[in-house]
N, C-alpha and C positions, 0 to 999 in steps of 0.2 A: 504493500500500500504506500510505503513511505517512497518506494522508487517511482511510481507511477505518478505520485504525487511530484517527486522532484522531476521529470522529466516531463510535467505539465506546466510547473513554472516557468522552465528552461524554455519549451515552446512559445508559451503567453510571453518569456522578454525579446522571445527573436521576433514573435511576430510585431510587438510591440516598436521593434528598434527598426525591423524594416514597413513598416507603415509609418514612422517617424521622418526614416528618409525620402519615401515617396511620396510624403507629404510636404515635404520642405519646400516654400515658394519660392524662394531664392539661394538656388544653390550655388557654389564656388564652380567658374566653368573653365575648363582648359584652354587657352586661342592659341592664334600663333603670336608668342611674344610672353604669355604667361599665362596667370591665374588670373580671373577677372571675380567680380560680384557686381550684381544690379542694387536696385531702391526699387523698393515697392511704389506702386502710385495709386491713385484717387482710386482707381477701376479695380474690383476686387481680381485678383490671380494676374493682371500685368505687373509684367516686370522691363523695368526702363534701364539701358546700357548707353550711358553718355558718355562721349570723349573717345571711344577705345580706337586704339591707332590701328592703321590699319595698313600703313608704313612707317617708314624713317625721318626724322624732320629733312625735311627739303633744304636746309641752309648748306651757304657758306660753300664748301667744294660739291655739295648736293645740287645747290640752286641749278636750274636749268639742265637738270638728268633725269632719264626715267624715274620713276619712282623704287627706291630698293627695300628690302624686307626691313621688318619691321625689328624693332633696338629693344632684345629684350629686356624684361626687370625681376625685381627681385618681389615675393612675396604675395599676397592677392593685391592688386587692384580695384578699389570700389570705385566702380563709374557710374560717378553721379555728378558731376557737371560735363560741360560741352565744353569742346575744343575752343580753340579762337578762329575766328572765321580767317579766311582767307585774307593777304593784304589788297585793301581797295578805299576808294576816296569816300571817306564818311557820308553819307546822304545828307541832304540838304533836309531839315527839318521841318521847312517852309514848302519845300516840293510838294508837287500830287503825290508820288508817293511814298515821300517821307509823312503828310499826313496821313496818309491811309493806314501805313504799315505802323505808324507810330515809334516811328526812328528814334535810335535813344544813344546818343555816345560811348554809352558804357560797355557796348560789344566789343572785344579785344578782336582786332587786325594784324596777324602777323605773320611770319613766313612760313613759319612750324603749324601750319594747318591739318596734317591729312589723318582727321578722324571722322570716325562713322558712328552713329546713333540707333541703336535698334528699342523695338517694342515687341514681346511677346509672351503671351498666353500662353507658353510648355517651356519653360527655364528648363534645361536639362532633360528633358524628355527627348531620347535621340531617335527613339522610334514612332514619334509622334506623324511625323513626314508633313509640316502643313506648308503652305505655300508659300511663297517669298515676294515682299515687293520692293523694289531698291529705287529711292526718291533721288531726282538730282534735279535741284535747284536750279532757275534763272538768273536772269541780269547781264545780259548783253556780251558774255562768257569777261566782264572784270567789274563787276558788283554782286551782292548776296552772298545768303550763307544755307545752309539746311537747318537753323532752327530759329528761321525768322517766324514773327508770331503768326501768320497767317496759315504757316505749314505745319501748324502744332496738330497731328492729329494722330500721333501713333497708340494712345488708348484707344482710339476710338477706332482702327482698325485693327488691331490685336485682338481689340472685342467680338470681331467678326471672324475672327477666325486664321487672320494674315500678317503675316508678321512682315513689319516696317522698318525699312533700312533707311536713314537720310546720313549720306552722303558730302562732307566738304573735297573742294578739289582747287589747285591752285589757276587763279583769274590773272591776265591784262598782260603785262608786260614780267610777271614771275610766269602765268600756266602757259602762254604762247607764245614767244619771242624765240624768234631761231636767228641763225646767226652761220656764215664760213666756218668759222674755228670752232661753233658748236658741232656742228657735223664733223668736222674732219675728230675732234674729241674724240664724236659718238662709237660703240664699236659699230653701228648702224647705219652709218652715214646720213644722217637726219639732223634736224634741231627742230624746236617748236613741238607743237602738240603735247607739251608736259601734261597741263590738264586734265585730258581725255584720256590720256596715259592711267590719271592719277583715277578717274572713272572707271578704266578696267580694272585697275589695282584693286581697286575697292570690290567691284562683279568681283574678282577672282578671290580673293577674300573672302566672301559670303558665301561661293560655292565651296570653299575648305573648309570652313569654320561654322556653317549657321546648322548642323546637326545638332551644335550643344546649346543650338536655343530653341529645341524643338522643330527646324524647318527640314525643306525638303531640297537638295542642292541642285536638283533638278526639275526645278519648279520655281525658276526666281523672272517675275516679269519688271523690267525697268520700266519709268514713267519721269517723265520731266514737260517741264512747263517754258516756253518762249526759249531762249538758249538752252537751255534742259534739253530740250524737245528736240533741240537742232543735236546736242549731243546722243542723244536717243538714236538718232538717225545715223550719227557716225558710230557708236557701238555695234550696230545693226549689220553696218558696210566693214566692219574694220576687220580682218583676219586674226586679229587681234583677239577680239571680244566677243565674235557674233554667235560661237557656239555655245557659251554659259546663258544665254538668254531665252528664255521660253514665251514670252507674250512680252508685246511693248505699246504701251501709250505715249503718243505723242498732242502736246496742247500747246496752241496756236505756234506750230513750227512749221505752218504749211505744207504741202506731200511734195508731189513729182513737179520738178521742172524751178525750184527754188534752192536755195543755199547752194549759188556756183562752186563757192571753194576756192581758194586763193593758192597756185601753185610754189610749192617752197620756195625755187630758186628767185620768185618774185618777192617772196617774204623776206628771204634771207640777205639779199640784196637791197633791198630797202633800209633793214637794219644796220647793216653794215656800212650805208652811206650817213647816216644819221651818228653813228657810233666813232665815224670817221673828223665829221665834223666834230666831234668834242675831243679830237686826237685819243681814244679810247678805243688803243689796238691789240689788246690782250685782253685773255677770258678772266686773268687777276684783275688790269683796270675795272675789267666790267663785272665783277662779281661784286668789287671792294663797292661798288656804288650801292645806296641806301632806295629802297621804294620812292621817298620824295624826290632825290636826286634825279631817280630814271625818269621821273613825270614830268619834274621841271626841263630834262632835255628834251624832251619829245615836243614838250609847251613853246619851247625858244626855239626848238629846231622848225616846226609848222612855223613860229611867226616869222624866221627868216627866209627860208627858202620859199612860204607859203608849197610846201609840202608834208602830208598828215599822213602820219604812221601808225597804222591800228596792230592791237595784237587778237587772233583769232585761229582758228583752225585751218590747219594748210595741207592739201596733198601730197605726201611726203614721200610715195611708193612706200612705203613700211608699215605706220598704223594705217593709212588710209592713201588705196591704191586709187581711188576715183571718190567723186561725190556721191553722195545717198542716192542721186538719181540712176546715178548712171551704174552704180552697182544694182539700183532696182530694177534696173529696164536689161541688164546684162541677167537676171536672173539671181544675181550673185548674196542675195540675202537669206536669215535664215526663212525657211518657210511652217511660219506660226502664227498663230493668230495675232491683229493688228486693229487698233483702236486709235483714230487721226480727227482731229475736232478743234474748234477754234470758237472766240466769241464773238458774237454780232458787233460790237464796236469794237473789234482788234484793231492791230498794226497795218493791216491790209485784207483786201476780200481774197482768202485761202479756198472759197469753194471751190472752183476748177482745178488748180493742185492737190486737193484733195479726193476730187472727183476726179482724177484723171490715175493716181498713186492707187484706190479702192478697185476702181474698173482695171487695171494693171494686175493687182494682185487675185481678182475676180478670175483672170484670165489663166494665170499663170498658175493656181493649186487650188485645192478645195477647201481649203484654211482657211476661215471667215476674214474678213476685214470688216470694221465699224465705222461707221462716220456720225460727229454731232455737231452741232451749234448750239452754244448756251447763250442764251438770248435774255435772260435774265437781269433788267434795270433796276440797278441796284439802288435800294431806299437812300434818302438823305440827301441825295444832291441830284443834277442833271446830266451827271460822268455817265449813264447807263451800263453796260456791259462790257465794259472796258480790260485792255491788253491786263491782263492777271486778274479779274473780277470772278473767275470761277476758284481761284484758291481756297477764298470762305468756306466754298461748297465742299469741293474735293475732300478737305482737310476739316470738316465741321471744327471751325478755329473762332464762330464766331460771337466769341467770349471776349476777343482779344479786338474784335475792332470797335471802333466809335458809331458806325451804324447803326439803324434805327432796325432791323432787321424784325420780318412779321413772321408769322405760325408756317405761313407757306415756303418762307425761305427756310427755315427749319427742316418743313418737308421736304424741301426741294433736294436741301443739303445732304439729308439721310436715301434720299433716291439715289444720289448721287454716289455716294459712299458703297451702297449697297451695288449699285453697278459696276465700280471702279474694282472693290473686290471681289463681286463675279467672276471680273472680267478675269482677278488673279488666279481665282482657284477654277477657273472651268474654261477659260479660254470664251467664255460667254458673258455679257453682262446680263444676262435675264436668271442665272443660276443653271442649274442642271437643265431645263428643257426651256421650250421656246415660249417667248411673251412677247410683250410688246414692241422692241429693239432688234429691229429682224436686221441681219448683215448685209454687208453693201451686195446688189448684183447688177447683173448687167440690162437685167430685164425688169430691175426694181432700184435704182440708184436713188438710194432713199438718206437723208440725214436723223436722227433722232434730233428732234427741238426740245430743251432742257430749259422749261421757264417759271414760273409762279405767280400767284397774286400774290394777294396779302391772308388767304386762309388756305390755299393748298398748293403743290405741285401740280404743273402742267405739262407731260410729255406725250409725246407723238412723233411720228413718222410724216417728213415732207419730203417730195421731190424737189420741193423750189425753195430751200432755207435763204432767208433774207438778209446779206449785211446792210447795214448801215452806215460804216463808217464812225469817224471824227471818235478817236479814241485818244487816250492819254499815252505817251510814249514813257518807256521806262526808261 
């Protein structure tokens, strides 16, 4: 009796210790570079992973190199604040949208950027397998960050079932500036395109690592918004990146027949003439220079010569053999489902680029592609639908803005959400079978209109979605 007795307690402590750790909501998780731990948030069972790098800091003999593994540490890691965003010229506070976004000084800007932020519902659960979404941020590829307040919204897709990656990556004249002496450096023969670099860094990152937050490494859909979107498109095309990628949304990046692409040796050359003018003939000169420095050359260099030097993504033949288009029209992307949308008062009228990118892929596999228009005039002022006005939505953030926002945007925002995740776990935005959001065809080239009053959501299926025009530039 007394044995039976001792080998029931022994039972009741194992069972006890391991239901103790299957219960643990935030476990100690292994990455590459070390031990990490989350903070619990608002949302019962998420768990929030701020800052964790996901490379090397970019400084010093690093600036302007691929991105290299990551510098490991000693000990756990609790990541619970966010990196520093990328370096870039502070927003004007007084701006459309420095108002909107509610710009605040106190974001730290600096070289040592490249971390990544996750949200998820199975902390250590490796066999969970749930689906992956990896967020990249706008702003003209040298402003923004991934946890500006509009894109706050990784509870509330955790909640759903998806787990949220947002992404920093280096912007302007650190993420794209190529250079002679950079390429001859490279063992690659290239310069430029750090950035993008520093985007697959991060893709390749969440397909080795995001088992121990629950996901599935083969289920990871990227989404970005305005430059995001344009980056979307070059992961897509880049030989580089386009096989860790299972689903991609792009928002207001336009489809087929936009973002020419700027060939290196025109980029490189440009730089070099500029770099030249400040007698600045070695990759030391040009390293030892400061962020302000490099702005202020570029600023005296346009007012002298009246010649403007931008920094952006270049065809380099190595990450990116051609533009988005012409890998799409060569066939050369991956073939998966595609979700392409813009808003009625964007940067420009995207419908034909995008009706042209949907009928393209119509053609070419039987993989759905999506198209929308979020048409939604936004409360509070006479901005309407303006270039980034669907963030709110996407990202249900809207805690964080000044807006008057009514029951229907609420609606609208949770429809929105709910289709955005769809889209991640089923390659559908309607969820496992068919509803109202039918995919683009050739014999039904239809947009989803995504709009509201002020008590409910309004979606539907048009042939003839309507821009308007006269939007805010970012």
């Amino acid at each position: 009796m007394k044995k039976l007795s001792f080998f029931f307690m022994v039972a009741t402590l194992l069972a006890f210790v391991s239901c103790s750790e299957k219960s643990d909501p935030n476990p100690v998780l292994t990455v590459e570079g070390g031990q990490i731990q989350g903070v619990e948030t608002a949302t019962e069972g998420v768990i929030a992973y701020k800052g964790v790098p996901f490379a090397a800091p970019p400084v010093e003999e690093l600036r302007w190199k691929e991105p290299q593994p990551v510098v490991p540490w000693e000990g756990v890691k609790v990541a619970d604040s966010y990196g520093a965003a990328a370096m870039q010229v502070t927003w004007d506070p007084e701006s459309f949208y420095g108002k909107e976004w509610q710009a605040s000084g106190s974001v730290p800007f600096k070289e040592d950027c490249l971390y990544l932020n996750v949200w998820t519902p199975a902390a250590g659960k490796v066999d969970e397998k749930l689906p992956v979404a990896m967020w990249i941020h706008g702003g003209g590829y040298r402003e923004g960050f991934a946890f500006e307040p509009e894109m706050d919204g990784g509870e509330d897709w955790a909640s759903r079932g998806v787990i949220l990656v947002t992404v920093t990556y280096r912007l302007g004249v650190m993420g794209f500036f190529s250079h002679p002496l950079l390429s001859e450096e490279s063992p690659n023969g290239v310069s430029g395109n750090y950035g993008l670099m520093d985007q697959a860094a991060a893709l390749k990152w969440i397909n080795n690592n995001i088992e121990q937050f629950g996901g599935d490494p083969n289920n990871i859909t990227i989404f970005g918004q305005s430059a995001g979107a344009g980056s979307v498109q070059s992961l897509v095309a880049s030989p580089k990146s386009k096989n860790l990628v299972s689903k991609a949304i792009s928002m207001s990046g336009g489809g087929l027949g936009g973002r020419p692409g700027n060939p290196l040796d025109t980029a490189q050359v440009a730089n070099k003439k500029m770099m030249d003018f400040f007698d600045k003939t070695t990759l030391e000169d040009m390293r030892a220079l400061s962020f302000d420095e490099l702005l202020d050359m570029s600023q005296k260099y346009a007012d002298t010569t009246k010649t403007r030097v931008g920094w952006s993504p270049v065809i380099d033949g190595y990450f990116l053999n051609g533009t988005f288009s012409e890998e799409a029209l060569a066939n050369n992307i991956p073939d998966i489902p595609y979700m392409f949308g813009f808003t009625s008062n964007d940067l420009g009228d995207m419908t034909q680029p995008i009706n042209d990118f949907s009928a393209l892929r119509a053609e070419q596999s039987d993989k759905p592609a999506y198209a929308y228009l979020f048409q939604r005039q936004l409360p509070g002022d006479e901005s309407g639908a303006f270039h980034s006005a669907d963030l709110w939505y996407v990202f249900h953030s809207m805690e964080h803005s000044w807006r008057p926002f009514t029951a229907g945007d609420k609606a609208l925002s949770n429809q929105i959400v709910d289709y955005w995740t769809n889209f991640a776990k089923y390659g559908n935005p309607n969820g496992e079978s068919d509803g109202v959001w039918k995919p683009y065809a050739l014999e039904n080239p239809a947009f989803m209109l995504l709009d509201a009053n002020e008590e409910e959501a309004i979606v539907k299926m048009s042939e003839n979605p309507e821009y308007t025009g006269n939007s805010f530039r970012r």
